[in-house]
C-alpha positions, 0 to 999 in steps of 0.5 A: 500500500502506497500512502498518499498526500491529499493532493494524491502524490505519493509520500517519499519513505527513504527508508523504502531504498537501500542507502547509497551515498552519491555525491556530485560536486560542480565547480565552474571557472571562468578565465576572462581578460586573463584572470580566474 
């Protein structure tokens, strides 16, 4: 069974997934007039 919100979405239960640490990191750099 699926519980629900009242707007009908469904509940996020993160213990229903097995645990997995991702992490993503996103470094942009710009050179301009030849500084960083």
């Amino acid at each position: 069974m699926v519980n629900t919100t009242r707007y009908g979405v469904p509940v996020y239960d993160p213990s229903a997934y097995p645990p997995v640490a991702v992490t993503v990191d996103l470094v942009v750099l710009t050179v301009r007039d030849g500084t960083l």
